[in-house]
Residue, then its C-alpha position, 0 to 999 in steps of 0.5 A: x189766659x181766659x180761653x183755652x183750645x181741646x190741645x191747651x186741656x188735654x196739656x193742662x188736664x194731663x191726658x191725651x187730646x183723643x180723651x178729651x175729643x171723647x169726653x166731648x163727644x159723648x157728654x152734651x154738657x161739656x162746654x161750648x166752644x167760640x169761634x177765635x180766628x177760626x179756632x176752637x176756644x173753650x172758656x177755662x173756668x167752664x171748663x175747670x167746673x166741669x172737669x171738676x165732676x171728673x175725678x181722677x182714677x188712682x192710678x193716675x193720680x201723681x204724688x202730690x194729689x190726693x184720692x178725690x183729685x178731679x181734672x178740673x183740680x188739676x187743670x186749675x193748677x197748671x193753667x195758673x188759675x188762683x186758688x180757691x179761696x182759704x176755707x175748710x172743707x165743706x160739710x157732707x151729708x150722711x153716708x156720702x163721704x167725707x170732704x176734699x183736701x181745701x187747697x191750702x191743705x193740699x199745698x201744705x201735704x205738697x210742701x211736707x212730703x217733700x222731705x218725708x213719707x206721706x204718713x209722716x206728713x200727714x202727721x206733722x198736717x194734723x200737729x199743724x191744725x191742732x197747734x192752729x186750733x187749740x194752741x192760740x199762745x203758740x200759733x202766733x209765734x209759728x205763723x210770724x216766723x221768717x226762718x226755720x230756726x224761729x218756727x223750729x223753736x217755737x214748734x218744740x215747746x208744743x207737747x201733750x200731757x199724759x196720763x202716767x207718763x211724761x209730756x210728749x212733744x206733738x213733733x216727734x221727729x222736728x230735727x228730721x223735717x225738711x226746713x222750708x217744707x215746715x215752715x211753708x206747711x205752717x204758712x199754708x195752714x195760717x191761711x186757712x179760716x178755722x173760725x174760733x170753735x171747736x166741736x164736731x162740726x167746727x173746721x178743725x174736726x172736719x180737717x182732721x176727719x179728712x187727714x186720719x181718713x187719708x192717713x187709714x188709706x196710706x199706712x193700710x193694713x201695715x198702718x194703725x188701728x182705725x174703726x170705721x164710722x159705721x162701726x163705731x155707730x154700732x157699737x156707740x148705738x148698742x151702749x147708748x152712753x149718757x153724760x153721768x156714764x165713765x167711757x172708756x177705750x183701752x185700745x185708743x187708735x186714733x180716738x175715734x170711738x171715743x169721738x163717736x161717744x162724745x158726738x152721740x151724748x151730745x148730739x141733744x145738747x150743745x156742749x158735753x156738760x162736762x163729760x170727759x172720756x177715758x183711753x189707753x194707747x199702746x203706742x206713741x203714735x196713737x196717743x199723739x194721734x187720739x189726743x189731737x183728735x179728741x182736742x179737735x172735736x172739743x172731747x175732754x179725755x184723760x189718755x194714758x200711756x204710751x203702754x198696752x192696758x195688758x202690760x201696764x194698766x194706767x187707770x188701775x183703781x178705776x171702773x166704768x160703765x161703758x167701754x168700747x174696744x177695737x184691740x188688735x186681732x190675734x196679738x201676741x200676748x206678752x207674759x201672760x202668766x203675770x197676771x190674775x185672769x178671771x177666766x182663765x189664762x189666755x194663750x201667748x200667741x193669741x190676745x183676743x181673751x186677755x182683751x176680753x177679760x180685761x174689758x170684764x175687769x174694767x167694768x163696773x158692776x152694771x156695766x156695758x162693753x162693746x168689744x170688735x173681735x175677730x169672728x174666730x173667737x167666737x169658735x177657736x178651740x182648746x185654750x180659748x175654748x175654755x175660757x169663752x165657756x167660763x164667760x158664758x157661764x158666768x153671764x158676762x157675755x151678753x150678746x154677739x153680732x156678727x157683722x157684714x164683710x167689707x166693713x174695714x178696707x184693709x182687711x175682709x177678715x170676718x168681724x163680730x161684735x161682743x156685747x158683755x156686762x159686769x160681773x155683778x152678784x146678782x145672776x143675770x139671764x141664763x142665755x145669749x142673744x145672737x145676731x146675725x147682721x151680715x146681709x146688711x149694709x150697702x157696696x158703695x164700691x167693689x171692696x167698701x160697705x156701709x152700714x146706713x143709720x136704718x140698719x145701725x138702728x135695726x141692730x140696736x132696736x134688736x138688742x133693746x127688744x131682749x135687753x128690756x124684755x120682762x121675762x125670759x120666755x117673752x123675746x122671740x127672735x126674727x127668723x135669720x136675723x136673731x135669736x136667744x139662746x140657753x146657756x145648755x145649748x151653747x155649751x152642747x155647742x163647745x161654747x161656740x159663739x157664731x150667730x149663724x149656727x143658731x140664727x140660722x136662715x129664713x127657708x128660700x127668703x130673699x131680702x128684696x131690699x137688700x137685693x135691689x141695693x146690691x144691684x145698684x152699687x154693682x151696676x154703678x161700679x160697672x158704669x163707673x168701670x165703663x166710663x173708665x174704659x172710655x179713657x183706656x181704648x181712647x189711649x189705646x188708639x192713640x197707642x196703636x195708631x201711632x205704631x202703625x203710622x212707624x213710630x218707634x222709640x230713640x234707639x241711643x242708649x248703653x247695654x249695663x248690667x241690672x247690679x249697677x243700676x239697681x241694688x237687688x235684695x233676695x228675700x229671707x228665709x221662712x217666716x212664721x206668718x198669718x193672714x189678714x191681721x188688721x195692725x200687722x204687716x203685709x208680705x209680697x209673696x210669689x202668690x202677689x206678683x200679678x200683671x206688673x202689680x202687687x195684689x192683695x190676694x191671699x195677702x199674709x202678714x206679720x206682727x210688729x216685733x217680726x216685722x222690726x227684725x224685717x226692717x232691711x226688707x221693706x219695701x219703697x214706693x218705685x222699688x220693683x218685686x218678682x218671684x224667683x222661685x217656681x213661676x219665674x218671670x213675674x214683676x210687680x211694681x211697688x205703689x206708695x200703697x204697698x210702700x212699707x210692706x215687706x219683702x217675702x220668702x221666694x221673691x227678690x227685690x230691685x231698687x233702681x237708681x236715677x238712671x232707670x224709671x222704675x215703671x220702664x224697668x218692670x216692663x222691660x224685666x216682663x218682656x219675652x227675651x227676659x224670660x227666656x235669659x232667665x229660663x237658660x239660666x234657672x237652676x233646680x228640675x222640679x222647682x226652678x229658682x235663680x239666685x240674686x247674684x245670676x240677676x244682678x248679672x243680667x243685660x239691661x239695654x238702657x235707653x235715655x230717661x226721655x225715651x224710658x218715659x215715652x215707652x212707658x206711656x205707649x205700652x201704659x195703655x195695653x196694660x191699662x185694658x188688661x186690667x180693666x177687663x178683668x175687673x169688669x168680669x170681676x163685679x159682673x160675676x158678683x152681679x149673677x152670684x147676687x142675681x141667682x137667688x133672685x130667679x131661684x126664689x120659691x114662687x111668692x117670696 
């Protein structure tokens, strides 16, 4: 079919016919119709390449879709149109994001999630691409193989080597894969031209910078350790590593800062000359994960474990001269009293200093280390206290940077950066330089910042003005951006490190650039918030039309009990838990049931050994939550996002079967008459609670799978705008507190 009326792309678009009459209403762009018999008719690859500006919001997206799916993707796929030709993604420019899925990477991710989790295919994805790149003695076998027991034989000679430890199969969990979706995934990727490279710039890197961002996005705060890029500059930046330097990482998340290493060092050349980099993962995954990744962007790297540097140093005779760090913030330390600490012993409940000094041990005398540290280092008290003292006092501790918020996705805990040297005999300056970078950087949405390369450089150019002063006295610091401080006045301080308390800020200056581009990225969010409601009051027409017009839903159905539809699960005791830990896992509490969703408000976490003792507790995408303590008749729904999260203290859990879509089942469980059973029922006078067996009692008036459906796309829309308005007056509050100081400002500034 060559033309297509407004019904065939709304039908192939997926939305309702008033989106589409809207968009063509309100842009002058859309294409032209012809007249065809007297119809309307649209040509469909006019149409695909402007829907294709159009991207599809995330709540719409269906599971086979990735984040930056546009309609025009879609309507591509459901009109029959071929595929875009096999090739990889297109290279982007500095600070606009990262490449799309090419198509035969979509339809691989389709292929694979059909037996496993999405962070599970995503990771068999990249195994597929680095075979593909790197592995030219094996890649023929898989791509000729006809059957899965050939491709499974020859997937399973592919392992990695590493450091100190026995080679490890790059497909863990081969005897678990979905047979056709591997070996259809494998047929996809043979598609795709790799050329016969491999760099930072080859197609491979690029694939895989698209897959682990993906990968950052679905496994979240309960996911690995990612760096983002702009952090990773800093640090890489501030160290400046040169090709004779020994780098290291003894935290590899994903190899990712010894990539941003690899790329700075040989950004002037056009091969590494040889260098090779050096790193230490603390878990399987991350060192299948860095080693793939590394092999990807062409970087040579000895990667040790799968064992935390703390527990089990595997480079133990050896020192460096660059390392940077990204450890887990808050860990828990194991047997810390194993160990000489140079410092002092560090606390069990908290890492962040046994980090710290085993980054200082690491060093070579003239060394350097960039280490990400939660900003609460920089002030705890007690133990900690003492040991930052003894740092400081020994002149390791060279600089400290406090970041801007909203750097990291997953989580806004506050984040600086520690600039330390190696213990050398020599005594090096008496003082500290402070930095204090948070006004910096850009909202490029309403929860991401980015750092552009003129701030990277204003850090890094700081750092470089003290570092290569001649005397002490010389450096002066920029009012409210840095300053050097004496070791005597920081020890009157208790050793505190927050940049703040010394930076200090510059009396009633306001920065007009950064103002201005606040104000555009708040202003694009609300037009992007605007466009979106568009689409929201365009359903929520249709919706009431047609309940005004008599519409109503199929009456047939059966009354059952919820127990026999759902498997319901209170949630457990008390549990010890803390907040906003990158690596550790999300809990659902009370406080996270909000408008049929999870928020992440005030979101608690536990670390990796609670959450194995938790495993009965987690939660899957399409399960449905609700508090069943205090404020009773709260419901959220369970996205892929939260998928792996952990059922919390005070809420219960509901696994619906086939018969019951979950999305009608929270709507049907917040409606009034399930609040009043529940209230009639609850137990407790100040408190009102309800047990999970009263629950699994409860009536459910359960109507055809069809006709739950229909309900689901009529009340869709009122929800839709609920939460749309609220995130409206969200940015636009952000928008006044930005403006505020702007008319406040001293005359002149």
């Amino acid at each position: 079919m060559s033309d297509l009326s407004l019904t065939d792309i709304a039908n192939g678009a997926e939305v309702r016919l008033s989106a589409v009459s809207n968009w063509r209403v309100r842009h002058p762009d859309f294409p032209q119709p012809r007249l065809v018999s007297g119809q309307e008719c649209f040509d469909q690859d006019e149409v695909v390449g402007w829907l294709r500006k159009r991207k599809i919001p995330k709540h719409r997206l269906k599971p086979d879709e990735l984040p930056g799916a546009t309609y025009g993707d879609r309507l591509r796929v459901n009109v029959g149109l071929p595929e875009e030709p096999a090739s990889a993604p297109a290279p982007t420019s500095a600070g606009s994001g990262l490449p799309s899925f090419p198509a035969q990477l979509r339809s691989a991710l389709s292929d694979l999630r059909g037996g496993n989790d999405t962070a599970s295919a995503l990771e068999y994805l990249l195994g597929l691409v680095y075979v593909r790149t790197c592995r030219a003695e094996v890649w023929p076998r898989i791509a000729a193989a006809t059957s899965w027991p050939a491709a499974q034989n020859a997937l399973a000679t592919v392992s990695l080597p590493a450091a100190g430890a026995q080679a490890i199969p790059v497909f863990r969990t081969l005897a678990q894969a979905s047979e056709p979706a591997l070996l259809s995934a494998a047929q996809q990727i043979d598609r795709i031209d790799f050329g016969d490279t491999v760099g930072p710039e080859s197609t491979g890197a690029r694939i895989a910078d698209v897959i682990l961002a993906e990968l950052e996005r679905r496994m979240g705060r309960g996911g690995g350790q990612f760096t983002p890029p702009d952090v990773a500059r800093v640090l890489v930046e501030v160290l400046e590593p040169g090709r004779s330097d020994q780098v290291y990482d003894p935290f590899c998340g994903s190899g990712e800062l010894l990539t941003a290493v690899a790329a700075h060092i040989g950004r002037d050349a056009a091969v590494l000359d040889g260098w090779r980099g050096h790193g230490q993962a603390s878990q399987t995954w991350s060192l299948l994960t860095s080693k793939m990744n590394l092999a990807l962007h062409g970087v040579a790297a000895d990667i040790a474990g799968p064992v935390s540097a703390l527990e089990e140093d595997r480079f133990p005779d050896r020192r460096f001269d660059r390392i940077l760090a990204n450890p887990p913030f808050n860990a828990h330390l194991d047997s810390p009293a194993t160990r000489n600490w140079r410092f002092g012993e560090p606390p069990a409940h908290n890492a962040n200093f046994a980090w710290l000094q085993h980054v200082v041990d690491k060093l070579a005398p003239t060394g350097r280390a960039a280490v990400i540290m939660p900003a609460g280092a920089s002030s705890q008290q007690g133990r900690e206290q003492k040991i930052r003292g003894k740092m400081v006092e020994s002149g390791v501790v060279e600089c400290v940077i406090a970041m801007p918020s909203q750097l990291f996705k997953f989580t806004g805990i506050p984040t600086m950066v520690w600039v330390l040297r190696g213990v050398d005999e020599r005594p090096g300056p008496q003082q500290v330089l402070f930095i204090d970078a948070r006004s910096l950087g850009e909202l490029v949405g309403r929860a991401e910042r980015r750092l552009s390369e003129d701030d990277t450089t204003k850090i890094r150019d700081e750092y470089r003005r003290w570092r290569d002063r001649r005397t002490f006295d010389e450096f002066e610091g920029v009012p409210g951006f840095s300053r050097a401080v004496g070791f005597e006045v920081i020890g009157g301080n208790d050793f505190s490190l927050v940049p703040g308390r010394y930076v200090g800020e510059a009396p009633g200056h306001v920065d007009a650039g950064v103002v201005t581009r606040e104000l555009h990225a708040s202003w694009e969010a609300i037009r992007e918030l605007e466009e979106r409601a568009w689409d929201v009051r365009a359903g929520l027409k249709s919706a009431v039309e047609a309940l005004v017009a008599g519409w109503r839903p199929e009456r047939a159905g059966q009354t059952v009990v919820l127990g026999t539809v759902c498997d319901v699960l209170a949630g457990p005791g008390a549990v010890s838990r803390e907040r906003q830990e990158p690596g550790w896992t999300p809990l659902v509490l009370p406080r996270n049931i909000r408008d049929n969703r999870i928020t992440t408000r005030e979101l608690e976490v536990v670390p990796p050994p609670t959450a194995a003792r938790m495993d009965r507790y987690r939660l899957k995408a399409g399960d449905v939550v609700s508090a069943r303590t205090g404020t009773l008749g709260r419901f959220g729904l369970v996205t892929e996002e939260q998928a792996d999260w952990l059922l919390g203290p005070g809420c219960v859990r509901f696994r619906p079967n086939d018969q019951v879509n979950p999305e009608f089942l929270t709507y049907y469980l917040s409606s009034p008459a399930v609040f009043r059973w529940l209230t009639e029922r609850a137990t407790g006078t100040a408190i009102k609670h309800v047990n999970a067996e009263t629950l699994r009692a409860m009536p459910l008036r359960l109507p055809p799978l069809s006709v739950q459906r229909a309900i689901v796309e009529t009340l869709e829309p009122f929800g839709a705008a609920a939460a749309l308005h609220g995130e409206i007056s969200a940015t636009a509050e952000r928008l006044q507190a930005l403006v505020l100081p702007v008319l406040m400002a001293p005359e002149g500034d």
